[in-house]
PADRENRO-747077 format. One record per residue: residue number from 1; residue in one letter; x, y, z of N, C-alpha, C, O in turn. Coordinates in nm, 2 decimals, padded with zeros to 4 digits, always signed. Each point is the difference from the previous one (the first is absolute). Layout:
N
+-----+---+--------+--------+--------+--------+--------+--------+--------+--------+--------+--------+--------+--------+
|   k | r |     nu |     nv |     nw |    cau |    cav |    caw |     cu |     cv |     cw |     ou |     ov |     ow |
+-----+---+--------+--------+--------+--------+--------+--------+--------+--------+--------+--------+--------+--------+
| NUM | A |      X |      Y |      Z |      X |      Y |      Z |      X |      Y |      Z |      X |      Y |      Z |
...
+-----+---+--------+--------+--------+--------+--------+--------+--------+--------+--------+--------+--------+--------+
This chain:
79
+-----+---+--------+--------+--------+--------+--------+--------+--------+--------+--------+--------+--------+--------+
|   k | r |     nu |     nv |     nw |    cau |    cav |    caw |     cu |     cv |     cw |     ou |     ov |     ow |
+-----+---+--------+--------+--------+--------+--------+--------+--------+--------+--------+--------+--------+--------+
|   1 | X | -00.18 | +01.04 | -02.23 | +00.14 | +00.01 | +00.05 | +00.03 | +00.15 | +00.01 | -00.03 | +00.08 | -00.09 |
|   2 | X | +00.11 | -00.04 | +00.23 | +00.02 | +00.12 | -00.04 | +00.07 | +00.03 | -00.06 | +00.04 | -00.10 | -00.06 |
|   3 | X | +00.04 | +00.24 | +00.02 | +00.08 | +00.06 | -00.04 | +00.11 | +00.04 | +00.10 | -00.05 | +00.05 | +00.10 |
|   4 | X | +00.18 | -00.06 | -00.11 | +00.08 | +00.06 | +00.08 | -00.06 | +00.14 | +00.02 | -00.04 | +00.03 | +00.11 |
|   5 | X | +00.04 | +00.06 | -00.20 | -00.04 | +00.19 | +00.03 | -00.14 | +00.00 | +00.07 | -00.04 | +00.10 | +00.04 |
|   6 | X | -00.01 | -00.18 | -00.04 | -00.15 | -00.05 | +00.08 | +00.04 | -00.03 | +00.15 | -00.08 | -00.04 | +00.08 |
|   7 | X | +00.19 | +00.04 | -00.05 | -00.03 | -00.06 | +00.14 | +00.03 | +00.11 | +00.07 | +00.10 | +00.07 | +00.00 |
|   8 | X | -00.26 | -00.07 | +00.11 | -00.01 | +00.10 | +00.06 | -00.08 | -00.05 | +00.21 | -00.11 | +00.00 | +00.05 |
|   9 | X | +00.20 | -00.02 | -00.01 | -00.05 | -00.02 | +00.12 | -00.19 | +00.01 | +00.07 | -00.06 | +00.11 | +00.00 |
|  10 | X | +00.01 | -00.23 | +00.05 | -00.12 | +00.06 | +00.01 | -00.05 | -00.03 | +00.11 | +00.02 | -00.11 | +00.06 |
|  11 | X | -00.13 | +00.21 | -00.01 | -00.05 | +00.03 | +00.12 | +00.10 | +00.08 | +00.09 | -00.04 | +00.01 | +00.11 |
|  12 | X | +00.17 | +00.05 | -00.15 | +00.06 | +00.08 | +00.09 | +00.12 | -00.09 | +00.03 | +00.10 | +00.06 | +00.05 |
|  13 | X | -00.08 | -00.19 | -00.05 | +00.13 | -00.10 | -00.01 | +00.16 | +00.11 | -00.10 | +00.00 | +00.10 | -00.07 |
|  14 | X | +00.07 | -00.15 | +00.12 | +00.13 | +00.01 | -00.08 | +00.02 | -00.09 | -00.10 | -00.04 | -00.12 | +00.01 |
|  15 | X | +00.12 | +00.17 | -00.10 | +00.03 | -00.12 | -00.12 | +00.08 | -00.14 | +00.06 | -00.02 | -00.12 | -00.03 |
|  16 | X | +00.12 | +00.17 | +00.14 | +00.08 | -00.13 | +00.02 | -00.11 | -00.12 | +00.12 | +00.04 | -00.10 | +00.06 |
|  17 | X | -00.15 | +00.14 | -00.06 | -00.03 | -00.10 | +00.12 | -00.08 | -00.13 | -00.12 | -00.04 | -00.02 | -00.11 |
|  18 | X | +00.06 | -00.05 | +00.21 | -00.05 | -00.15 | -00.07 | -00.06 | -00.11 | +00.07 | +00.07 | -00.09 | +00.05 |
|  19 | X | -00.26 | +00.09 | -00.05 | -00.07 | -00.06 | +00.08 | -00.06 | -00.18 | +00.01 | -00.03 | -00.03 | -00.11 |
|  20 | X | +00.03 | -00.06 | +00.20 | -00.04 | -00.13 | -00.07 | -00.14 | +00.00 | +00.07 | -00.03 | +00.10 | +00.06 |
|  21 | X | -00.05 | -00.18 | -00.06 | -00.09 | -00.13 | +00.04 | +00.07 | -00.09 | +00.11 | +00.12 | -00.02 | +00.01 |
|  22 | X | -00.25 | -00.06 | +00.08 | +00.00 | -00.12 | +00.01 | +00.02 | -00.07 | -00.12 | +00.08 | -00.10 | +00.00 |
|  23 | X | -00.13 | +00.13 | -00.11 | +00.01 | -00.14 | -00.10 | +00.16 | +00.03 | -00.06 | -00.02 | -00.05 | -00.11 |
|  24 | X | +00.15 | +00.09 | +00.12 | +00.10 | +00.08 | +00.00 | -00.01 | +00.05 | -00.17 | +00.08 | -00.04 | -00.08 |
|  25 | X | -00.19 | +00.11 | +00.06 | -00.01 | +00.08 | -00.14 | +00.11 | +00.12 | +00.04 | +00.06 | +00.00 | +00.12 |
|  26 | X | -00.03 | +00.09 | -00.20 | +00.15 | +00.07 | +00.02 | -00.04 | +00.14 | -00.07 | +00.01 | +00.00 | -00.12 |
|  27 | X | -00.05 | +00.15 | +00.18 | -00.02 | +00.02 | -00.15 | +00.07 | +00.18 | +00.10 | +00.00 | +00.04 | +00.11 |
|  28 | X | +00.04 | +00.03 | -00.25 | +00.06 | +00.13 | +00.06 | -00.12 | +00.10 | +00.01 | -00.11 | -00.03 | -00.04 |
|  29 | X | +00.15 | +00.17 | +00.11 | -00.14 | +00.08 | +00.01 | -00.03 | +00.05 | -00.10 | -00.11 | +00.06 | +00.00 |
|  30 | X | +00.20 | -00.07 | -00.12 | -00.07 | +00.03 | -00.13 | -00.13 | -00.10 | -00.06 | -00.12 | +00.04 | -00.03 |
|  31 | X | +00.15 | -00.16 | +00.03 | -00.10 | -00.07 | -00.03 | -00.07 | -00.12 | +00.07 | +00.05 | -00.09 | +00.08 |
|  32 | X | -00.16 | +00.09 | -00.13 | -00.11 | -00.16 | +00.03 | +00.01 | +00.05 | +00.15 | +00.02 | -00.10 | +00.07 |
|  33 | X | -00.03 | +00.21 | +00.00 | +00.00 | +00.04 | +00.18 | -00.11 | +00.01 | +00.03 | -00.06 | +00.11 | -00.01 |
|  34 | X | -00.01 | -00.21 | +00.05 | -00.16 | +00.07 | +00.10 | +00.01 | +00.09 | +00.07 | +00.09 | +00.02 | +00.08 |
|  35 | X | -00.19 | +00.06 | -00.09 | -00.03 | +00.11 | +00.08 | +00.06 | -00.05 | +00.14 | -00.03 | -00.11 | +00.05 |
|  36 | X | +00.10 | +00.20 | +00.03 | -00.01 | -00.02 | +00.14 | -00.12 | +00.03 | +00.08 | -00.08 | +00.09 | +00.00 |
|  37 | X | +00.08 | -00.18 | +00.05 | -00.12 | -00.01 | +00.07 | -00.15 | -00.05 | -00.05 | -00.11 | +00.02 | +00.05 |
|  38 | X | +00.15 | -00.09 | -00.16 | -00.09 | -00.03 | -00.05 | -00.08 | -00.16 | +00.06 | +00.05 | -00.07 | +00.09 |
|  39 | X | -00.18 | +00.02 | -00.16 | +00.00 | -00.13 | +00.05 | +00.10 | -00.08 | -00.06 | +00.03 | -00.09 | +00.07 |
|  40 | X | +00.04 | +00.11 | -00.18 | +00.10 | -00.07 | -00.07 | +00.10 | +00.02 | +00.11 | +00.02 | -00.09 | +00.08 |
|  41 | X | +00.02 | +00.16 | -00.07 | +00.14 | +00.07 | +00.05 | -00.02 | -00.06 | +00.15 | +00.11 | +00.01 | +00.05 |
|  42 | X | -00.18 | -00.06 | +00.03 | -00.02 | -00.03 | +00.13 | -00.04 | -00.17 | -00.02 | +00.08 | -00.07 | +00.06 |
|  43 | X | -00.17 | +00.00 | -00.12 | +00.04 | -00.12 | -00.06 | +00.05 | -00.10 | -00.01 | +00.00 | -00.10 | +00.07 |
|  44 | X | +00.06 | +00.16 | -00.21 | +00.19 | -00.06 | +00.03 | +00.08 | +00.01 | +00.04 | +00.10 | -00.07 | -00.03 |
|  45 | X | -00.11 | +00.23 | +00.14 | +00.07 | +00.02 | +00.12 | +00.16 | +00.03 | -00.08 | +00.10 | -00.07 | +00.04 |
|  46 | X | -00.11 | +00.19 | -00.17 | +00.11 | +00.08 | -00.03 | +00.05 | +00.05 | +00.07 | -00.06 | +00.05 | +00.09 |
|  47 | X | +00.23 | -00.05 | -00.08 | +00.12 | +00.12 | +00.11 | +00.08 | -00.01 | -00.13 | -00.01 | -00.06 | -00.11 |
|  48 | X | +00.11 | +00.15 | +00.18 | +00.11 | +00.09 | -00.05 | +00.10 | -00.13 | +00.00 | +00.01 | -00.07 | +00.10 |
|  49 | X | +00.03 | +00.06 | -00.17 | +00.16 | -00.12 | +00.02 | +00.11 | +00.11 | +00.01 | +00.06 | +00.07 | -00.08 |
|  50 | X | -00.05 | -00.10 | +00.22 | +00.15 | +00.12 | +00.06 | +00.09 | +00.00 | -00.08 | +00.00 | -00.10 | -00.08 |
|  51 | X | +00.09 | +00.19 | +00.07 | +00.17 | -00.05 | -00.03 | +00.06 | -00.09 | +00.05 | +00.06 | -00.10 | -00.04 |
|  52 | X | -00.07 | +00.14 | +00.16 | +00.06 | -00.12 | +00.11 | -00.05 | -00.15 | -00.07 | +00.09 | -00.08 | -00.04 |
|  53 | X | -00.21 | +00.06 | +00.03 | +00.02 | -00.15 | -00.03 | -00.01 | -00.03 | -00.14 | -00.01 | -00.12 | -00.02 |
|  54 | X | +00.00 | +00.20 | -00.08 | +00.06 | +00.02 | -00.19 | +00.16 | -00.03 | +00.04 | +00.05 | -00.09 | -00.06 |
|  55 | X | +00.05 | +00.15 | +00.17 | +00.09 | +00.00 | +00.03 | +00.08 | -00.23 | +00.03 | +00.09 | -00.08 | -00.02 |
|  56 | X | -00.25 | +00.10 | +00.11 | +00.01 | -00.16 | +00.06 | +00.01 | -00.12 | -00.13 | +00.06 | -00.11 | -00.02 |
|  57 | X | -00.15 | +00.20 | -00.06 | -00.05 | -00.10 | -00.14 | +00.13 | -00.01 | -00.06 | +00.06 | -00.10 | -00.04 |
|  58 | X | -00.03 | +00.21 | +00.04 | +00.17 | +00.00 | -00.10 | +00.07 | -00.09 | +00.02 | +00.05 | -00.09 | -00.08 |
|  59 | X | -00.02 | +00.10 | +00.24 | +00.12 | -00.07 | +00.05 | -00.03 | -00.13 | +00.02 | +00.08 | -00.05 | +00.08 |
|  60 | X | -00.17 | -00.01 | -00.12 | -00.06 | -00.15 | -00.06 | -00.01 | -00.04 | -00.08 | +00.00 | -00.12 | -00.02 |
|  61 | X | -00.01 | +00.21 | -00.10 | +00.04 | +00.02 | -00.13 | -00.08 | -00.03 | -00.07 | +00.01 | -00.09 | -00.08 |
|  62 | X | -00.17 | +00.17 | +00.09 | -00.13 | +00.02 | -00.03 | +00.01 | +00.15 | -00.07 | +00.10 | +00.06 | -00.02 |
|  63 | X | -00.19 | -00.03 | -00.01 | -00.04 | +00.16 | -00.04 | -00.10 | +00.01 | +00.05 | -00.05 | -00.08 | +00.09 |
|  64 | X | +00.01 | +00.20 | -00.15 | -00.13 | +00.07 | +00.01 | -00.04 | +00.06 | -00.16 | +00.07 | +00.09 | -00.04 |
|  65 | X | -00.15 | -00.13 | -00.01 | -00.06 | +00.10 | -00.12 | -00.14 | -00.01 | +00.00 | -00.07 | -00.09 | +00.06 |
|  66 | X | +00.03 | +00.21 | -00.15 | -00.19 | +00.02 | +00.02 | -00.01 | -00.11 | -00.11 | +00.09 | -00.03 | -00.09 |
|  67 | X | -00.20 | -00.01 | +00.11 | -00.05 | -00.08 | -00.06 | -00.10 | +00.07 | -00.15 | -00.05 | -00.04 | -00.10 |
|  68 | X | +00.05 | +00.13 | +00.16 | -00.09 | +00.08 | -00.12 | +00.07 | +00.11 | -00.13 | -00.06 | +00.05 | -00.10 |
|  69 | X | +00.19 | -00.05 | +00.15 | +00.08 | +00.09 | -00.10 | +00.14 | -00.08 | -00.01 | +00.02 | -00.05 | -00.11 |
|  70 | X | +00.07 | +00.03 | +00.20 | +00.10 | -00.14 | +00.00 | +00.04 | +00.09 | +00.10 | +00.06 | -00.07 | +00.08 |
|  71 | X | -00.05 | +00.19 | -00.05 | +00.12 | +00.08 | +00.06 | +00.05 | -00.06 | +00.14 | -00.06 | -00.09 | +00.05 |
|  72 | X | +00.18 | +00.16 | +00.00 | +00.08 | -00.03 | +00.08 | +00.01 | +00.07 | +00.09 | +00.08 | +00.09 | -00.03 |
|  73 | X | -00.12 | -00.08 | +00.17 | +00.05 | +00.13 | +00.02 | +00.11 | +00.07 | +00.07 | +00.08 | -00.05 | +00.08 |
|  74 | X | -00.09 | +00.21 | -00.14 | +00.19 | +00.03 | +00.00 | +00.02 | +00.02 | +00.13 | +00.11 | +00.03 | +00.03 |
|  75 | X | -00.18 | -00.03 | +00.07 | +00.05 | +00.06 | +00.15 | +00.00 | -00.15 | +00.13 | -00.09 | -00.05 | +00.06 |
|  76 | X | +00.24 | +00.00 | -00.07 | -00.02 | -00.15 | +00.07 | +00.09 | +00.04 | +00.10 | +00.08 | +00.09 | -00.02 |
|  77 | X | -00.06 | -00.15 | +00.14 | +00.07 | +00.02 | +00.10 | +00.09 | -00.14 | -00.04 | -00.03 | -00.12 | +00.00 |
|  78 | X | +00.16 | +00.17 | -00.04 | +00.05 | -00.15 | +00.03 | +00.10 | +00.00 | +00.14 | +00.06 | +00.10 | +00.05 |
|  79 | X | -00.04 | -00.27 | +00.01 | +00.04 | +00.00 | +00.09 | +00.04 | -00.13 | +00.05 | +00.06 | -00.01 | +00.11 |
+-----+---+--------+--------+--------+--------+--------+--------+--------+--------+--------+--------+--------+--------+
């Protein structure tokens, strides 16, 4: 598990972005993130879950958290 002072964006990602799967696994760019471009990362066909639709999730009254640390993330468009 990580540490909060451990979380450190990886492969060049920002802290607030937050990526799924086809299989809808959930995880931030701090953790559990396949390499982009990897055979993993192409696969199960990882993207970015926009704000825009973290935004859509909301107003359905869903979340979003990584599945690998719990976090939440702080940059959502609401609307």
């Amino acid at each position: 598990m990580m540490n909060a002072v451990d979380r450190e964006p990886r492969f060049g990602f920002e802290e607030h972005q937050v990526f799924w799967n086809e299989q809808g696994a959930v995880v931030c760019a701090c953790c559990h993130i396949p390499y982009p471009g990897s055979d993993t990362w192409q696969m199960e066909r990882w993207e970015e879950i926009t704000p825009e639709v973290m935004a859509s999730i909301a107003r359905e009254g869903g979340s979003v958290k990584c599945e690998g640390c719990g976090t939440v993330p702080k940059r959502v468009i609401h609307g």
